[in-house]
N, CA, C and O atoms as a printed pandas DataFrame, in Angstrom:
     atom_number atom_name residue_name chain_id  residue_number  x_coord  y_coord  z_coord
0              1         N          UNK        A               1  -28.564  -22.844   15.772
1              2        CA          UNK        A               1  -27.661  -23.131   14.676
2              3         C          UNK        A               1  -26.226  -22.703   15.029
3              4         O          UNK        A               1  -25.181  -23.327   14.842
4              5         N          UNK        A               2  -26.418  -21.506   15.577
5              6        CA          UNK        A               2  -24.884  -20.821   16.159
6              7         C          UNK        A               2  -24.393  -22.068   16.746
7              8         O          UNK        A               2  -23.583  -22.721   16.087
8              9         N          UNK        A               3  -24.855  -22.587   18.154
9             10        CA          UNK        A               3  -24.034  -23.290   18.892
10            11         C          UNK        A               3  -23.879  -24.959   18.358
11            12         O          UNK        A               3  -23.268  -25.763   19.062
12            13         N          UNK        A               4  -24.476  -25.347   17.100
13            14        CA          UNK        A               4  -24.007  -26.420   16.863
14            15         C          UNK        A               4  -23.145  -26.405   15.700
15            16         O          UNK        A               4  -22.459  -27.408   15.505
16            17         N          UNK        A               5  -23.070  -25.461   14.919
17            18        CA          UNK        A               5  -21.762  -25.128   13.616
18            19         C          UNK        A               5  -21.549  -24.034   13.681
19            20         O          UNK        A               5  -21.675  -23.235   12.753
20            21         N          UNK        A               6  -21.024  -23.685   15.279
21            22        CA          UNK        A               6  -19.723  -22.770   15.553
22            23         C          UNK        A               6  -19.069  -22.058   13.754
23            24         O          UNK        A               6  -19.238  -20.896   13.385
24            25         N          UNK        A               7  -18.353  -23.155   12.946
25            26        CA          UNK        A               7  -17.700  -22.682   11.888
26            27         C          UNK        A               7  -18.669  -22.154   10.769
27            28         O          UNK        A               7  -18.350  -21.035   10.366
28            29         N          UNK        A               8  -19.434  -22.531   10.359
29            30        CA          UNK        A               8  -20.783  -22.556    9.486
30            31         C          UNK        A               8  -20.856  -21.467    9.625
31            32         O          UNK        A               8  -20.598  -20.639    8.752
32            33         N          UNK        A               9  -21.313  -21.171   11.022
33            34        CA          UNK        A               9  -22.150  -19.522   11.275
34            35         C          UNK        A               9  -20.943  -18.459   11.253
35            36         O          UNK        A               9  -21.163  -17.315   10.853
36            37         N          UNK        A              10  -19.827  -18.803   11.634
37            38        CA          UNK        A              10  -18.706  -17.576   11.431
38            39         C          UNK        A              10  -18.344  -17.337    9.922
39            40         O          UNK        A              10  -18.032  -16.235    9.470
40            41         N          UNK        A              11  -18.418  -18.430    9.240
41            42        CA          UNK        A              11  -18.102  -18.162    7.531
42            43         C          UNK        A              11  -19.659  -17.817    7.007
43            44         O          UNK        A              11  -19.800  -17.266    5.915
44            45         N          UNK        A              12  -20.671  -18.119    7.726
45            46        CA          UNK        A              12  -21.622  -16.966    6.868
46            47         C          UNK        A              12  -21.326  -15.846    7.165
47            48         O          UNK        A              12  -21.458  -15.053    6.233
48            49         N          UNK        A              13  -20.923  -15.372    8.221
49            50        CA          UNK        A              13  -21.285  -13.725    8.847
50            51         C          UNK        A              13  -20.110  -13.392    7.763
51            52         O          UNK        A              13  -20.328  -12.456    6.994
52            53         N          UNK        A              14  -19.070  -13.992    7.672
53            54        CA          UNK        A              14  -18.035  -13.601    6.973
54            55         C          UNK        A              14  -18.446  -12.993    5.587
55            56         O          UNK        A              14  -18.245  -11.842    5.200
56            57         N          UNK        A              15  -18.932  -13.800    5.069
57            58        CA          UNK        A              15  -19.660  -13.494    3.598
58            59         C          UNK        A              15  -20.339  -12.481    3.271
59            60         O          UNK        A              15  -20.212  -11.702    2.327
60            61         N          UNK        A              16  -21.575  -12.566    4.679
61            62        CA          UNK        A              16  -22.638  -11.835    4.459
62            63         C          UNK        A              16  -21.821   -9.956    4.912
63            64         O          UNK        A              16  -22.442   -8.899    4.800
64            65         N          UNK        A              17  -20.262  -10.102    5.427
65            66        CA          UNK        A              17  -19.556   -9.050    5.489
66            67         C          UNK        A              17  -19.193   -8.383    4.438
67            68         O          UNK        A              17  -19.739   -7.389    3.959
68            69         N          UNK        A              18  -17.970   -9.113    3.965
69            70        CA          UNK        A              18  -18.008   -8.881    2.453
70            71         C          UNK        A              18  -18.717   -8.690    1.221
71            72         O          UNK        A              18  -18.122   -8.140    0.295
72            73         N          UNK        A              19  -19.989   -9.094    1.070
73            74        CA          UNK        A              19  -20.661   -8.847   -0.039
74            75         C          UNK        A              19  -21.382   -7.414    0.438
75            76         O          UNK        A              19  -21.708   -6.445   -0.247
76            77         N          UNK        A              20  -21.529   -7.698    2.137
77            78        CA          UNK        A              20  -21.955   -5.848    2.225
78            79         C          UNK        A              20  -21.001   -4.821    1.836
79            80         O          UNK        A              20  -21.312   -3.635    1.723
80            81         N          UNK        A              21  -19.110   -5.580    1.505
81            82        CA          UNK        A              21  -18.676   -4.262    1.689
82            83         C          UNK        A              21  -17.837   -4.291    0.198
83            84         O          UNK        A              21  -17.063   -3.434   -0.229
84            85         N          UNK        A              22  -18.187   -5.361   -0.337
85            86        CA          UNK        A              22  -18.390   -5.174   -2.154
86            87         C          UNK        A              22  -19.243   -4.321   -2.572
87            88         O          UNK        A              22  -18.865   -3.535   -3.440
88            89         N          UNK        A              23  -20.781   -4.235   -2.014
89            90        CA          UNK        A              23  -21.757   -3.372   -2.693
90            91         C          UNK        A              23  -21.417   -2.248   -2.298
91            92         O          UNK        A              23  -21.449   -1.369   -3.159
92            93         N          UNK        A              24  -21.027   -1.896   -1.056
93            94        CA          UNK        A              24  -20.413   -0.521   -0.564
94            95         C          UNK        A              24  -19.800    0.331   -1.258
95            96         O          UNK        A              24  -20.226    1.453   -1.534
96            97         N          UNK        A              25  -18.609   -0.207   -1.637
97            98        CA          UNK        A              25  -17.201    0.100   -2.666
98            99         C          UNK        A              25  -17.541   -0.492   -4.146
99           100         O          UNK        A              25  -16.557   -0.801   -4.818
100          101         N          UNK        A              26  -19.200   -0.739   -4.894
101          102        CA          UNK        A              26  -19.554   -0.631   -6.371
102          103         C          UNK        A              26  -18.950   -0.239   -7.246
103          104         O          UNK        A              26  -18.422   -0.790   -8.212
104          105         N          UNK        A              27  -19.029    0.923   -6.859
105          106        CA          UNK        A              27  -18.459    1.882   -7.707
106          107         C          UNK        A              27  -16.580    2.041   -7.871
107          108         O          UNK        A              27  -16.028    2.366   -8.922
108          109         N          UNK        A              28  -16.219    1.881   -7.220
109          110        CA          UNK        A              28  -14.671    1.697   -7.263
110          111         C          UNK        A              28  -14.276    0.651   -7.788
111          112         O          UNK        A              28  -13.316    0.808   -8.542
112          113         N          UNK        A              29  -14.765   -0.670   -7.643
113          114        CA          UNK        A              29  -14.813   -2.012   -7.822
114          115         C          UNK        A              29  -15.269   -2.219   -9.546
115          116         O          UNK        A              29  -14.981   -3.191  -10.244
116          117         N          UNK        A              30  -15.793   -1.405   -9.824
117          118        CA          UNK        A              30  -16.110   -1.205  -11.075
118          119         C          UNK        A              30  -15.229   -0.609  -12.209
119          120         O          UNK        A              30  -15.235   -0.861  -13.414
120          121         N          UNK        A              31  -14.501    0.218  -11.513
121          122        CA          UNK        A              31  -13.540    1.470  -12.405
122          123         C          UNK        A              31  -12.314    0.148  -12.356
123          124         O          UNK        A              31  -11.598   -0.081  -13.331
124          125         N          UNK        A              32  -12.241   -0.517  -11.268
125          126        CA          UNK        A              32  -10.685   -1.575  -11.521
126          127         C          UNK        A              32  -10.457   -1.925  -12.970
127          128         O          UNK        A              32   -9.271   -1.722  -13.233
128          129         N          UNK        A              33  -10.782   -2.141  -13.475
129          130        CA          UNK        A              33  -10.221   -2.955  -15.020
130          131         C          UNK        A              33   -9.415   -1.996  -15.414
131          132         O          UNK        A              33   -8.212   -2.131  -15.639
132          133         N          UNK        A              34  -10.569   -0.196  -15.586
133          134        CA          UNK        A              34   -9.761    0.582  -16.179
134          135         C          UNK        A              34   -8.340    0.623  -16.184
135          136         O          UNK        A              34   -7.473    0.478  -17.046
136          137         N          UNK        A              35   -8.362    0.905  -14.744
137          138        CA          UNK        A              35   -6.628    1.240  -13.755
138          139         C          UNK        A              35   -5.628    0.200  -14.629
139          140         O          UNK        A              35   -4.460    0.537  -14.822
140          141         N          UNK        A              36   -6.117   -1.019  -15.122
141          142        CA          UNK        A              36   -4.909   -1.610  -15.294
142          143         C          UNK        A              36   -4.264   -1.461  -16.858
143          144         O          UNK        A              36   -3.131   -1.436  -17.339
144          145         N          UNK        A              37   -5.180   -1.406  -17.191
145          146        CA          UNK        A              37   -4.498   -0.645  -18.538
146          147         C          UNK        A              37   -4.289    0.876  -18.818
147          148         O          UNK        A              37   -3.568    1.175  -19.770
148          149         N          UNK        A              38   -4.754    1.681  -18.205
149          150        CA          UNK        A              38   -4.415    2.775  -17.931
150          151         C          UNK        A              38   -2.772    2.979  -17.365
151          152         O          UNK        A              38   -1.998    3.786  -17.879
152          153         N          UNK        A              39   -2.484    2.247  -16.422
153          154        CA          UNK        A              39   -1.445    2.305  -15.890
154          155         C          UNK        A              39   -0.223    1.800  -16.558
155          156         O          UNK        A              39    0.932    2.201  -16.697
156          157         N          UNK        A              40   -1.111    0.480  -17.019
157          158        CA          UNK        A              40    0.256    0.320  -17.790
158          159         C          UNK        A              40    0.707    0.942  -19.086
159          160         O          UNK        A              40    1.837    0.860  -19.569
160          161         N          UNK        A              41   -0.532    1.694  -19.671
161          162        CA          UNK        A              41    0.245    2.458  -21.314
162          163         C          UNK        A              41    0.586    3.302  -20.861
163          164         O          UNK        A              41    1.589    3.792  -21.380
164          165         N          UNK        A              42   -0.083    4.115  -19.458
165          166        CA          UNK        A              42    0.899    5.119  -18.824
166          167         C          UNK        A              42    2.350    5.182  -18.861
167          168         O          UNK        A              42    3.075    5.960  -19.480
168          169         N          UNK        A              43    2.760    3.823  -17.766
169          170        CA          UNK        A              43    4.249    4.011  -17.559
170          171         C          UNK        A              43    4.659    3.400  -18.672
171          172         O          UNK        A              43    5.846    3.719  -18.747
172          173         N          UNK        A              44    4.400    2.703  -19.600
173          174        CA          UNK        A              44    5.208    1.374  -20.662
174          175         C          UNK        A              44    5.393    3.100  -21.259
175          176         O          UNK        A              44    6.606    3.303  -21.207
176          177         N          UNK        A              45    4.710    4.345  -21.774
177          178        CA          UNK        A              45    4.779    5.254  -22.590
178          179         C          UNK        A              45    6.087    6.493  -21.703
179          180         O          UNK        A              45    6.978    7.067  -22.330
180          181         N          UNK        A              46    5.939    6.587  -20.733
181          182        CA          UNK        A              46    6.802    7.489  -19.795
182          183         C          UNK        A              46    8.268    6.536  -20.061
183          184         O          UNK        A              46    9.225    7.258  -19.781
184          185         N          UNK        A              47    8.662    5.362  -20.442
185          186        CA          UNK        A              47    9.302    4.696  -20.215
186          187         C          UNK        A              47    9.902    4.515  -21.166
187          188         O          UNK        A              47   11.032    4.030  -21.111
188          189         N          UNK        A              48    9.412    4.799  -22.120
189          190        CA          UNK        A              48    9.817    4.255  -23.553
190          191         C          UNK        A              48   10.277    5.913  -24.141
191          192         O          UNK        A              48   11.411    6.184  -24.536
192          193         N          UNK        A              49    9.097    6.918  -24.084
193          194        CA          UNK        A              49    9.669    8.151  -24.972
194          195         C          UNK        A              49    9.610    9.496  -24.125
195          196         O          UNK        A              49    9.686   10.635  -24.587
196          197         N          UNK        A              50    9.442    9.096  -22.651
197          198        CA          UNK        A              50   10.048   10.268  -21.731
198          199         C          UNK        A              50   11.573   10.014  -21.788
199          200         O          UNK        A              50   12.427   10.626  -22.430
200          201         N          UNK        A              51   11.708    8.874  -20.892
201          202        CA          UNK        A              51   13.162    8.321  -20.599
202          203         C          UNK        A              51   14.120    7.401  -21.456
203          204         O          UNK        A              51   15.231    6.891  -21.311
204          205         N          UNK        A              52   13.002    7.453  -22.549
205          206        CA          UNK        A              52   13.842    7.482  -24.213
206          207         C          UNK        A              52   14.764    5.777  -23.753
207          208         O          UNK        A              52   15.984    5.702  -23.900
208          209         N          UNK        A              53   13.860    4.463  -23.170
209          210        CA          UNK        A              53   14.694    3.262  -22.711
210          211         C          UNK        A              53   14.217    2.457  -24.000
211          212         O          UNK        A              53   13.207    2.798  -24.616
212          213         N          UNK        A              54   14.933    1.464  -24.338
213          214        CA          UNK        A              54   14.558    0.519  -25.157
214          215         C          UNK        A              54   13.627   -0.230  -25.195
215          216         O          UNK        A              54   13.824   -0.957  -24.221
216          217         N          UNK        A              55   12.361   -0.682  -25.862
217          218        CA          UNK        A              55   11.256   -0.891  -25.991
218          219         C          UNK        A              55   11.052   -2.395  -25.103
219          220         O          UNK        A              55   10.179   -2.614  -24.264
220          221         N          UNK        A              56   12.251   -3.441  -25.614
221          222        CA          UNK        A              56   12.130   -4.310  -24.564
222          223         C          UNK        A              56   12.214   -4.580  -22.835
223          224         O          UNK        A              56   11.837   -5.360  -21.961
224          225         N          UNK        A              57   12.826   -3.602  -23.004
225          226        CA          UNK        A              57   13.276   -2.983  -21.252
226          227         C          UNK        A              57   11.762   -2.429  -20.592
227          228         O          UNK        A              57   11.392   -2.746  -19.462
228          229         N          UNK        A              58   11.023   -1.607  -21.461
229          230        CA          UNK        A              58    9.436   -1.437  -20.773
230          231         C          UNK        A              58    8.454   -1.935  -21.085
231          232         O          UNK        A              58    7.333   -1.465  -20.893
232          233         N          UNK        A              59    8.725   -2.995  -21.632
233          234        CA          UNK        A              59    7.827   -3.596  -21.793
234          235         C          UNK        A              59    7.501   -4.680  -20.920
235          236         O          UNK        A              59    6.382   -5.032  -20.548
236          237         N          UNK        A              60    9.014   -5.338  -20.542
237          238        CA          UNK        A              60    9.442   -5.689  -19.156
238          239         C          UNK        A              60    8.790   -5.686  -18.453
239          240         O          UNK        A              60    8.045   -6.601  -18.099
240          241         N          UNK        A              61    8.969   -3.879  -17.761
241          242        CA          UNK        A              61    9.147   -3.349  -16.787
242          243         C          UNK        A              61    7.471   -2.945  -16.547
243          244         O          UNK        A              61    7.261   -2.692  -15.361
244          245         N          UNK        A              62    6.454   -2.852  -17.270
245          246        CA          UNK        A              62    5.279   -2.982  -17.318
246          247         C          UNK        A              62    4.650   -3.989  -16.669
247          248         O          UNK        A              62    3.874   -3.946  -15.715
248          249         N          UNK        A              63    5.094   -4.949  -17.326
249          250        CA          UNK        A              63    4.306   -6.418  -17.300
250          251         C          UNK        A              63    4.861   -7.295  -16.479
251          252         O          UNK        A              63    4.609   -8.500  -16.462
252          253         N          UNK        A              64    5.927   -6.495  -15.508
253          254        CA          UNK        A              64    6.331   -7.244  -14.343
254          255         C          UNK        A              64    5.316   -6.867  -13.284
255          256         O          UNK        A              64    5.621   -7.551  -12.308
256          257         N          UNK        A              65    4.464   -6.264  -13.042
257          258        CA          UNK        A              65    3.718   -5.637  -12.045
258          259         C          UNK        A              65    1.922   -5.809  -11.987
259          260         O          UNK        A              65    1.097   -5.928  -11.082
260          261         N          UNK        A              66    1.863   -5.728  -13.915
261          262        CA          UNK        A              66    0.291   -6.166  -13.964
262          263         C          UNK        A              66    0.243   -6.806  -15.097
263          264         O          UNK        A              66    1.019   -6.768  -16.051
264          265         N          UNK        A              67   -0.741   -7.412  -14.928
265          266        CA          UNK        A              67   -0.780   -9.007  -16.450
266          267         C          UNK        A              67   -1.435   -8.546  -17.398
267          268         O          UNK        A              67   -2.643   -8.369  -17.240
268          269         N          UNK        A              68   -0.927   -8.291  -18.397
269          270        CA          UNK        A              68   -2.058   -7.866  -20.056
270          271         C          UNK        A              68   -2.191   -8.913  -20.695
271          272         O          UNK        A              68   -1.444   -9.892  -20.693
272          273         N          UNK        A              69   -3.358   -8.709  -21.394
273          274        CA          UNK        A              69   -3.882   -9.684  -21.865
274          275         C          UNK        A              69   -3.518   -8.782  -23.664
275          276         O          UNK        A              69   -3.626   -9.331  -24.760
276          277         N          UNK        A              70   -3.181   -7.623  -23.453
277          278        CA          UNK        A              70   -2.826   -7.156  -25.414
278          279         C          UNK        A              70   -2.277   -6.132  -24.653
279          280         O          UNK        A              70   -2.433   -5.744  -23.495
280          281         N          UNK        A              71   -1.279   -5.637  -26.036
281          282        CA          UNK        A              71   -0.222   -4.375  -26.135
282          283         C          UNK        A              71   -0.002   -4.362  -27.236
283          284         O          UNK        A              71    0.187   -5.306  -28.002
284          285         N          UNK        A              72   -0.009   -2.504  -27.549
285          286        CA          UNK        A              72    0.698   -2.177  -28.831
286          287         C          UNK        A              72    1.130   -1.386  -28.808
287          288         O          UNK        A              72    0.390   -0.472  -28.444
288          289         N          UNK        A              73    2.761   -0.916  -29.169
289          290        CA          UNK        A              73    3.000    0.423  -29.340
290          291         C          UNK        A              73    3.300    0.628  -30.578
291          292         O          UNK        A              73    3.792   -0.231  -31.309
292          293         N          UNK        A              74    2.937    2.160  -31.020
293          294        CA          UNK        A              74    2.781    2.856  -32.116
294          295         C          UNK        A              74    3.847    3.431  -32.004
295          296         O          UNK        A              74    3.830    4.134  -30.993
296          297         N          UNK        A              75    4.937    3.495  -32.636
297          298        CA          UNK        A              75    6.455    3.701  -32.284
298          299         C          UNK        A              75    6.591    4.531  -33.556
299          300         O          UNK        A              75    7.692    4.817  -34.027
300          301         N          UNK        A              76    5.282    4.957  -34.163
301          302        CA          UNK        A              76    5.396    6.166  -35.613
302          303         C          UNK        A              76    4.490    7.300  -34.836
303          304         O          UNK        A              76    4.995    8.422  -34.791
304          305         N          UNK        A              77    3.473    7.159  -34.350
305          306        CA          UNK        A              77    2.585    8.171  -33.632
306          307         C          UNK        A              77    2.893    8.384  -31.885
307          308         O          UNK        A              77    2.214    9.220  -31.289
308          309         N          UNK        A              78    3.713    7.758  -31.297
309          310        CA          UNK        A              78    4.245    7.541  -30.253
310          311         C          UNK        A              78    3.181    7.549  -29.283
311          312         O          UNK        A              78    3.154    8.306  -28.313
312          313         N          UNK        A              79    1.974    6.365  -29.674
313          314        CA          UNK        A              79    0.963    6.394  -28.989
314          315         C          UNK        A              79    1.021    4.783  -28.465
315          316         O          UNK        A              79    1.576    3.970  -29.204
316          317         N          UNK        A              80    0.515    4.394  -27.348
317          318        CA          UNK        A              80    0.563    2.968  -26.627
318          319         C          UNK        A              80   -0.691    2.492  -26.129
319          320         O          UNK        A              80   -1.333    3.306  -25.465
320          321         N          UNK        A              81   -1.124    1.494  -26.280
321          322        CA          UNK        A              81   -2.267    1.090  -26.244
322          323         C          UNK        A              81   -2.353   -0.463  -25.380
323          324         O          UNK        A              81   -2.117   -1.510  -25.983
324          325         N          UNK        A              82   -2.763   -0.443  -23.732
325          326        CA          UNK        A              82   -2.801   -1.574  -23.305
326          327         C          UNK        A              82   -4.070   -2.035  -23.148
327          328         O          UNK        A              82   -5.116   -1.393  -23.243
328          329         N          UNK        A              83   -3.858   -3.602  -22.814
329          330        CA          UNK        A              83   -5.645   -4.093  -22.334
330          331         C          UNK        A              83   -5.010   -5.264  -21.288
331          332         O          UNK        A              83   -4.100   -6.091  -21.346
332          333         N          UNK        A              84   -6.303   -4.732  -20.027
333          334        CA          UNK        A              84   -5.994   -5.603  -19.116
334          335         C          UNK        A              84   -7.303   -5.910  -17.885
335          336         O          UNK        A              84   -7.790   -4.911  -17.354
336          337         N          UNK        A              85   -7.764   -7.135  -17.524
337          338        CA          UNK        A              85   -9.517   -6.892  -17.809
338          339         C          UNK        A              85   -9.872   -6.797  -18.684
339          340         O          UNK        A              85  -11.034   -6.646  -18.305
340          341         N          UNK        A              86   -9.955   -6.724  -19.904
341          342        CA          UNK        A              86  -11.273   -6.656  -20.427
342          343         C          UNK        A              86  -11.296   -5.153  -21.051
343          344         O          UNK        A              86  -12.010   -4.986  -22.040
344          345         N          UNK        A              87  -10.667   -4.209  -20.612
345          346        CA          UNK        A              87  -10.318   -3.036  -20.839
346          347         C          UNK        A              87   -9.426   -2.211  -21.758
347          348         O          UNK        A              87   -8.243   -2.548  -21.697
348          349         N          UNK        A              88   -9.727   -1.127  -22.665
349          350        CA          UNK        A              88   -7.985   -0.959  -23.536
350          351         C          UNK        A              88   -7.971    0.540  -22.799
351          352         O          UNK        A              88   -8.915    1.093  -22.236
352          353         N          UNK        A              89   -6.988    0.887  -22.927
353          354        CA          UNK        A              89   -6.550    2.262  -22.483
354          355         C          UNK        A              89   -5.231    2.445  -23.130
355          356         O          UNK        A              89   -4.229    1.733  -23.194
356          357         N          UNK        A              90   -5.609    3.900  -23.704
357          358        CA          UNK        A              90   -4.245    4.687  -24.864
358          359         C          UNK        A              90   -3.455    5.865  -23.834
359          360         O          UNK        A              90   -4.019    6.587  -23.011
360          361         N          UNK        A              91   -2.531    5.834  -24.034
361          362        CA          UNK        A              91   -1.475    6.853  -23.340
362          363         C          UNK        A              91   -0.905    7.625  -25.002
363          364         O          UNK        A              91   -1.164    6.939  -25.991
364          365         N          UNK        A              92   -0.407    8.548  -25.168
365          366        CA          UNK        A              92    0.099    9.257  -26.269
366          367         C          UNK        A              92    1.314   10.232  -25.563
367          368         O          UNK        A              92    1.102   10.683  -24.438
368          369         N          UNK        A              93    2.645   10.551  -26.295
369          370        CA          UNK        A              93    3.283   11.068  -26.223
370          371         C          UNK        A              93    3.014   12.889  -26.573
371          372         O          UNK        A              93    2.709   13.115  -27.744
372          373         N          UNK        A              94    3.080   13.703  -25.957
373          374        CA          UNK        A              94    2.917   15.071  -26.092
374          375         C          UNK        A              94    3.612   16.236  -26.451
375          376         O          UNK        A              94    3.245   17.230  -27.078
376          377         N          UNK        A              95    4.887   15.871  -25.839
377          378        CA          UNK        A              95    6.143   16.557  -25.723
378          379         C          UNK        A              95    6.580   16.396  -24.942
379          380         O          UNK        A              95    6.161   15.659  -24.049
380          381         N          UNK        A              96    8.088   17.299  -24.931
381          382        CA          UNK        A              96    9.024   17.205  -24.455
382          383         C          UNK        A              96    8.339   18.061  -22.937
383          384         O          UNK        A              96    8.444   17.382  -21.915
384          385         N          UNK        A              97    7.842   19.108  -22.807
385          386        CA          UNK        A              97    7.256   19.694  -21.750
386          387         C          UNK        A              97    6.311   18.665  -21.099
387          388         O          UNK        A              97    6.416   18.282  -19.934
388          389         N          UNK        A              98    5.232   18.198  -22.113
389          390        CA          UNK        A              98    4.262   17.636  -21.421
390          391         C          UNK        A              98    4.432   16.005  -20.899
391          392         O          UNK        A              98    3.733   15.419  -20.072
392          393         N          UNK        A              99    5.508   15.525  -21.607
393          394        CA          UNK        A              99    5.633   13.857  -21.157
394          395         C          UNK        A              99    4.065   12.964  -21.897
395          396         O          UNK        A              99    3.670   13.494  -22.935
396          397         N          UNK        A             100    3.522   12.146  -21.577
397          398        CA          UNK        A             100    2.701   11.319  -21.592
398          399         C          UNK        A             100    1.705   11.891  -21.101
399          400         O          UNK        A             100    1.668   12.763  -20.234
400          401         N          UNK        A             101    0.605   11.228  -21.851
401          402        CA          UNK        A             101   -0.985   11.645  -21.206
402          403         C          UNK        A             101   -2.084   10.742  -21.730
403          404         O          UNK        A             101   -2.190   10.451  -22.921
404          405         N          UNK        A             102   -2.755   10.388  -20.938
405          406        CA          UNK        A             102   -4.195    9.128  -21.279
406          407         C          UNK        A             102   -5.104    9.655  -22.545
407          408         O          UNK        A             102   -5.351   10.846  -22.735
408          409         N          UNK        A             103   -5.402    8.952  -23.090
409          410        CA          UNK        A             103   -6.316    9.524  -23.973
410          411         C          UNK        A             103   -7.793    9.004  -23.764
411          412         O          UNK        A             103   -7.942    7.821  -23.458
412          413         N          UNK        A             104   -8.942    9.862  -23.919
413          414        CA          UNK        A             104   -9.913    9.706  -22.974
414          415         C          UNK        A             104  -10.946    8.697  -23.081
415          416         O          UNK        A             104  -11.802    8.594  -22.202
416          417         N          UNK        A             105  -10.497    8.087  -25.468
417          418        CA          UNK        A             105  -11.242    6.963  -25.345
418          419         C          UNK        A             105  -10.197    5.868  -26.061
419          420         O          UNK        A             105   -9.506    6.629  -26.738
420          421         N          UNK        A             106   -9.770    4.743  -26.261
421          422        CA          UNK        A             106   -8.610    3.901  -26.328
422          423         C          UNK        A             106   -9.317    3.244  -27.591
423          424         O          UNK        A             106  -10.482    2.860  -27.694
424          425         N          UNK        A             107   -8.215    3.220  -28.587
425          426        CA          UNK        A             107   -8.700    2.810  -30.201
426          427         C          UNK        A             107   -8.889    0.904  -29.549
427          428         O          UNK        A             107   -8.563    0.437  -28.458
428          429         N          UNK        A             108   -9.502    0.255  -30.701
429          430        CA          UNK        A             108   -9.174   -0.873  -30.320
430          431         C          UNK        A             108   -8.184   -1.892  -30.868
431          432         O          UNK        A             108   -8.411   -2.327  -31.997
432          433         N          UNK        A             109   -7.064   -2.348  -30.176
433          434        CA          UNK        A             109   -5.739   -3.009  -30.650
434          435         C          UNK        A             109   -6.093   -3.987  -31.853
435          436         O          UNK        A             109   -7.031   -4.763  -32.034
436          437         N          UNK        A             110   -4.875   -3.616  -32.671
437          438        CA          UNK        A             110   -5.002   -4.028  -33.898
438          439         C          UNK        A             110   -4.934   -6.119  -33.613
439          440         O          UNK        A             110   -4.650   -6.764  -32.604
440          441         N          UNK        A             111   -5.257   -6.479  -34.737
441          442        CA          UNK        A             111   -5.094   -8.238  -34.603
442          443         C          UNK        A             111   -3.505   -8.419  -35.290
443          444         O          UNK        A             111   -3.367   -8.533  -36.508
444          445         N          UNK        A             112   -2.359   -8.427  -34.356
445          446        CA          UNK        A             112   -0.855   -8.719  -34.420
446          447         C          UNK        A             112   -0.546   -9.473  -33.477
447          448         O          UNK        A             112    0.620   -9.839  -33.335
């Protein structure tokens, strides 16, 4: 089979590479969704009431880098709430010492 579809047999091995080194990395491959909303209520929140910038400016500056599919900020509780995957993740404002911090389970975004 090798020597008559040369290409055939190099794009199986290829496959049969990758899906070994998908199951490998499961577990990491799994946590991805989190990261992206995590990251982004992270910085959209560091951005907005660390460095005190105008709400359109990080919101921007967020969603120039990773694609959401929902956002909300709570601009009375100074709490931010993204979803991206499939995923929501809350960041909350702390203080002036502490800056921003994840919160460990993410409410689910209101219908606006």
């Amino acid at each position: 089979m090798i020597r008559r579809r040369p290409f055939l047999s190099l794009l199986l091995l290829i496959l049969l590479f990758l899906v070994a080194l998908a199951w490998q990395n499961r577990v990491h491959l799994q946590a991805f969704p989190g990261i992206v909303g995590a990251y982004s209520a992270k910085e959209y929140c560091s951005c907005r009431y660390v460095a005190n910038n105008p709400a359109d400016y990080c919101k921007a500056y967020v969603t120039l880098y990773m694609p959401l599919s929902g956002f909300f900020d709570d601009a009375i509780n100074k709490r931010v709430t993204a979803r991206g995957l499939g995923s929501s993740q809350s960041a909350q404002w702390q203080g002036a010492r502490q800056g921003c911090q994840l919160l460990p389970e993410a409410a689910p975004l209101p219908d606006a």
